[in-house]
VEXDREN-2710 file (C-alpha; in Angstrom, 1 decimal):
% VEXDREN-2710
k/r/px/py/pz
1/UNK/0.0/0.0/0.0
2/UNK/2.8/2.4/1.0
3/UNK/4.6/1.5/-2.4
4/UNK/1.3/2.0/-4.5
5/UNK/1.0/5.8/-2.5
6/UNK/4.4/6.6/-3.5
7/UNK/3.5/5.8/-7.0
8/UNK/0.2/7.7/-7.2
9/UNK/1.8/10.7/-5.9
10/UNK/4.2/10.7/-8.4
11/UNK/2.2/10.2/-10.9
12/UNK/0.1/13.0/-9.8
13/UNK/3.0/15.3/-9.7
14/UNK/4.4/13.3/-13.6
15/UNK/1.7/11.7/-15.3
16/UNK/4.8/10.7/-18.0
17/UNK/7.0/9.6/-15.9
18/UNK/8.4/6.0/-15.8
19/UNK/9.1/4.2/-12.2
20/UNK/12.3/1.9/-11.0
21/UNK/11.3/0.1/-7.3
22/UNK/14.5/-1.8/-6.8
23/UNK/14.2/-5.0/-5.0
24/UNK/16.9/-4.3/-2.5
25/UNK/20.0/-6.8/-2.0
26/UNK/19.9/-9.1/1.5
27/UNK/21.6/-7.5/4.3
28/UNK/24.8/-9.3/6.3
29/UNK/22.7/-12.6/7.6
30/UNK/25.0/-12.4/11.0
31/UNK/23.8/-8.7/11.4
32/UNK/21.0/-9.0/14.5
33/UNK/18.1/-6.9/12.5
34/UNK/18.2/-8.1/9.2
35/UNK/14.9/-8.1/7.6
36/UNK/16.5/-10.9/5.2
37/UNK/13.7/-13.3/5.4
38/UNK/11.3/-10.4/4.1
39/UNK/13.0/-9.7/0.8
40/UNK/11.4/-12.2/-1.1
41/UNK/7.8/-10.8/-0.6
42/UNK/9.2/-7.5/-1.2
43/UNK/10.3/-8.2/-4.5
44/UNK/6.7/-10.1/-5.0
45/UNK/4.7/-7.2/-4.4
46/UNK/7.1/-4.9/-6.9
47/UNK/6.7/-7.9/-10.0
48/UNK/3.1/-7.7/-9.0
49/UNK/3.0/-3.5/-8.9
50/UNK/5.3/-3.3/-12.1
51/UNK/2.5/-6.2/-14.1
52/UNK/-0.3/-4.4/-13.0
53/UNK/0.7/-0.5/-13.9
54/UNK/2.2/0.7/-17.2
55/UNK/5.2/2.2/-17.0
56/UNK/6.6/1.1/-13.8
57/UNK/9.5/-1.6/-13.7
58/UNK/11.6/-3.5/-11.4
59/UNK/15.6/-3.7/-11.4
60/UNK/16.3/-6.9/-9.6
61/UNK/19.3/-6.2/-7.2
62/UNK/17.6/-8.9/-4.9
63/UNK/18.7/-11.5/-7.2
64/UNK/21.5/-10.9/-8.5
65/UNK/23.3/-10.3/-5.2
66/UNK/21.6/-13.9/-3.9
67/UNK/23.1/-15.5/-7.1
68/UNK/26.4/-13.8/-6.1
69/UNK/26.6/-14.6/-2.8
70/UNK/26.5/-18.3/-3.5
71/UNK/30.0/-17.7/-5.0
72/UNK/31.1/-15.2/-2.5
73/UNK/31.1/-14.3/0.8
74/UNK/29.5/-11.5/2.3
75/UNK/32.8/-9.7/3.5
76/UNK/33.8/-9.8/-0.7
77/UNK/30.3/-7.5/-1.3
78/UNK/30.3/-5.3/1.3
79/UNK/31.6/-2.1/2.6
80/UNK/30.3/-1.9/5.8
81/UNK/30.5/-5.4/6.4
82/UNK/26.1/-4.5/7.8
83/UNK/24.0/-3.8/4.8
84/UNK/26.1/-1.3/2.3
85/UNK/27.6/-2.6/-1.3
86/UNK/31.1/-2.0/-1.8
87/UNK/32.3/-0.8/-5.0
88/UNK/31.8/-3.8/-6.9
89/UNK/28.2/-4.2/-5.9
90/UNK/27.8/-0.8/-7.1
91/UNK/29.4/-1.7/-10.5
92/UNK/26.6/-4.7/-10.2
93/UNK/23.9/-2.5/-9.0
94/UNK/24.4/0.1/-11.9
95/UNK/24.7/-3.1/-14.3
96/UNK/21.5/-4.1/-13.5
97/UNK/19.9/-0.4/-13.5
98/UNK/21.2/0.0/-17.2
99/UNK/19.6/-3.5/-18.1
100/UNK/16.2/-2.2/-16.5
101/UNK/16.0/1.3/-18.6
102/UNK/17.7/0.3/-21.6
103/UNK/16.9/-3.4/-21.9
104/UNK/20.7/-4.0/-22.9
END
């Protein structure tokens, strides 16, 4: 509900504008409040916003970083070593941003 607000309201204030919700990468699974175990219904509900309204899409950071991390550890993706990417996440995380606007 809070996501479809945010949405109206921009719409509202750019009927022409085009929407990204990012489906946010899991945080460090050691790190006491990480909402880890929510992620997948997050990224759910933003497939399910982004099929039911034109012009809103999803750039799938959740994914990718759970296909990384069976390769690597969680100390090799982070910079904070809690929940931030380090500079090769970002790489990763502008990778998949390019895909989402320009399909390439």
């Amino acid at each position: 509900a809070n996501i479809m607000a945010l949405i109206m309201a921009q719409r509202a204030a750019n009927p022409a504008g085009e929407i990204i919700l990012v489906a946010s990468w899991p945080s460090n699974p050691d790190w006491i409040v990480s909402n880890n175990s929510q992620l997948g219904e997050y990224r759910a509900v933003e497939y399910s916003i982004a099929n039911t309204l034109s012009d809103v899409f999803v750039a799938d950071f959740s994914t990718t970083s759970l296909q990384i991390l069976q390769k690597k550890t969680y100390a090799d993706i982070t910079g904070s070593g809690a929940a931030h990417p380090n500079d090769f996440m970002y790489v990763v995380f502008a990778q998949i941003l390019l895909k989402t606007m320009l399909g390439i």
